[in-house]
Phi, psi and omega in degrees: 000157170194167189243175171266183163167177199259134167298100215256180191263355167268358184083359170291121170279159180236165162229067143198177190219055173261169170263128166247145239239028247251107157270130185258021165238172153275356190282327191262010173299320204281352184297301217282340192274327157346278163311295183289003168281324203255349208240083191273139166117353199245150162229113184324154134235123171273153147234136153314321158314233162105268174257135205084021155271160169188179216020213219275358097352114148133279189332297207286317166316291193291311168329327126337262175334307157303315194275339178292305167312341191270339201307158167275031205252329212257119159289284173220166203232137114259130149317141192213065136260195194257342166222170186293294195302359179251300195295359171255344144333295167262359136317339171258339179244035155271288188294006163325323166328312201099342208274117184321149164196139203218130200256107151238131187249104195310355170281312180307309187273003158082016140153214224266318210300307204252314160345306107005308165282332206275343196277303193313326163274324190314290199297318183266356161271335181284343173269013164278325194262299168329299171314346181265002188265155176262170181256164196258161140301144166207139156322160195293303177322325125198113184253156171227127201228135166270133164244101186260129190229143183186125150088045172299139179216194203282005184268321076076268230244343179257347192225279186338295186295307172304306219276314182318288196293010178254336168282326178306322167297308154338268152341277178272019147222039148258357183060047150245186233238116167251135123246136186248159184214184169093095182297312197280349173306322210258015154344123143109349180260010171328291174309312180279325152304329176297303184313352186238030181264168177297315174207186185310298192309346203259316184306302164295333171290335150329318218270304197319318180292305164328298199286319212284324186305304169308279154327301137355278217291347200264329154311344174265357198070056163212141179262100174356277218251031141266358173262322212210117046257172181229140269267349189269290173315321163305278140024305180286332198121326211260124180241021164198153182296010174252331167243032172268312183311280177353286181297318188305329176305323192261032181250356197254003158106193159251010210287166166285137190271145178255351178165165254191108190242151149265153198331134166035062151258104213256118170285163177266003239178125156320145163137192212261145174195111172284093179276164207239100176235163173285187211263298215324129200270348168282318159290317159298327175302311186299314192281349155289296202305312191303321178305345192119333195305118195283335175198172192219120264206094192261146188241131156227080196315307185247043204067172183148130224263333159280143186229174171283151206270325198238347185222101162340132191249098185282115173266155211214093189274171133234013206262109187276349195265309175319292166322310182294320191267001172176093139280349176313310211257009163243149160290305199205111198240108159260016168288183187265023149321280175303297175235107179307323190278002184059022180281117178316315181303320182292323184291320192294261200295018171267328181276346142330251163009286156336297168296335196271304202297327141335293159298351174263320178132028142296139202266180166234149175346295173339272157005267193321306177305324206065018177296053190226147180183176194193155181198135187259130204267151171254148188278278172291150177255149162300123168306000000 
């Protein structure tokens, strides 16, 4: 199989060419929001936050941010802060890409008024010089695919899910990039993703991550599994957290696990990889998509409604009532509404087919709506 896509100064595709609009503060949303309003071809990132994060609250922030600018969904970045010296901070480890990137500082421009024209020309030459790369063929090989589940029900874990991890198995043994996240999904399959690393180490940092999670909540006073399944899933069927974890499992394929990431970390290496996020779909999305993922394979049982800002969001039912009843929010209806005979092959290759058209530059529901956000999860409260 193989896709068209824009071709980067890193050898990455992308399949998609926005100009990104990057506030690395809260001082610069209203600028960025501002711009990418007066300004098409272009998309915003906010952080609320910024300054008075610090240690890995701040690492993990700016390491987002950078990754986010690295996707290959991304043609060129401005920067968008309130002084200079942050915004060129992150301008030498942006263009490390290769990809234009250019720094405006509202202190620097003397406020948002002249700051605001200067973005405005900056932003209509790059989406003018964007607009000219064409698009390439490129192998399977290389996609990076995010695997996501949200408003899961027992159609979930028996049709959706299973049919995601068999493109996913597809995929990383064409030698691209897979990742599933949402640590807390995955309660109770510890052993069984451990049994499927590459080697102990990798096998134990699985168990570690798993537990570490669990623990953390039960030091806060929260009991997992007054949070999680969440009131929709119930709804769905699913009454208890091992079998929602259970369905959630069969969305990561059989592949041999390759490694183990932390929030928004980008593997170096094809294969299979468990980043380690909360479930909540707006933060695991953000945090792959940071990871490198060009697009994201959302599984839904009773539905949902959010997608990623920068990397097509596919929603992928098996739930034929779900489809029928909020067409808005699927992409790809493999029940047996679609395919009658349930056959995982058949089901496989229509949501392929579904994908490569996406990856050619079918918008998804999401797209179209604009039903897109992102949130950077935080470690620390700001000093």
């Amino acid at each position: 199989m193989e896709f068209s896509g824009f071709l980067r100064p890193n050898e990455a595709i992308g399949i998609r060419n926005h100009v990104l609009v990057l506030s690395v503060s809260g001082l610069g949303n209203p600028l960025a929001k501002r711009l990418t309003q007066c300004i098409k071809g272009t998309i915003p990132i906010y952080t609320p936050n910024g300054r008075g994060q610090v240690g890995n609250d701040k690492q993990q922030l700016d390491r987002t941010l950078i990754g986010l600018s690295d996707n290959p969904n991304i043609a060129a970045t401005l920067i968008i802060s309130y002084d200079q010296q942050t915004a060129d901070y992150f301008k030498e480890r942006i263009e490390k890409n290769g990809k234009p990137v250019e720094t405006l500082a509202i202190f620097k421009e003397n406020g948002v008024m002249n700051a605001t024209l200067k973005g405005m020309r900056i932003l209509t030459e790059m989406v003018i010089k964007s607009s000219e790369i064409k698009r390439t063929p490129a192998p399977i090989s290389y996609l990076n695919i995010g695997l996501e589940c949200g408003g899961s029900d027992l159609s979930s874990g028996k049709v959706s899910n299973p049919t995601v991890g068999a493109l996913s198995d597809v995929v990383v043994k064409s030698g691209g990039i897979s990742i599933f996240s949402e640590t807390v999904e995955l309660i109770g399959t510890e052993k069984i993703l451990a049994g499927r690393a590459k080697n102990k180490q990798i096998a134990n940092e699985i168990i570690r991550t798993i537990e570490s999670v669990f623990n953390s909540a039960s030091e806060r006073g929260v009991e997992i599994k007054t949070v999680n399944p969440v009131p929709e899933n119930i709804e769905g069927g699913l009454q208890t957290l091992e079998e929602k974890a259970l369905g959630a499992l069969m969305k990561t394929g059989e592949s041999e696990i390759s490694g183990v990431l932390e929030y928004a970390e980008k593997p170096i290496n094809p294969g299979l990889y468990f980043m380690d996020t909360p479930f909540f779909s707006t933060e695991s999305m953000t945090a792959m998509v940071a990871g490198g993922a060009q697009i994201i394979l959302f599984t839904t049982g009773v539905g949902n409604n959010i997608g990623n800002s920068i990397s097509p969001t596919v929603k992928v039912t098996g739930n034929p009532n779900t489809s029928d009843l909020m067409a808005e929010h699927i992409d790809v209806d493999i029940s047996t509404t679609t395919i009658p005979s349930g056959k995982m092959e058949e089901r496989l290759e229509y949501l392929c087919d579904e994908v490569i058209s996406v990856c050619n530059g079918k918008l998804t529901n999401v797209e179209v709506f604009d039903e897109m956000d992102q949130a950077i999860s935080r470690l620390e409260p700001s000093v």
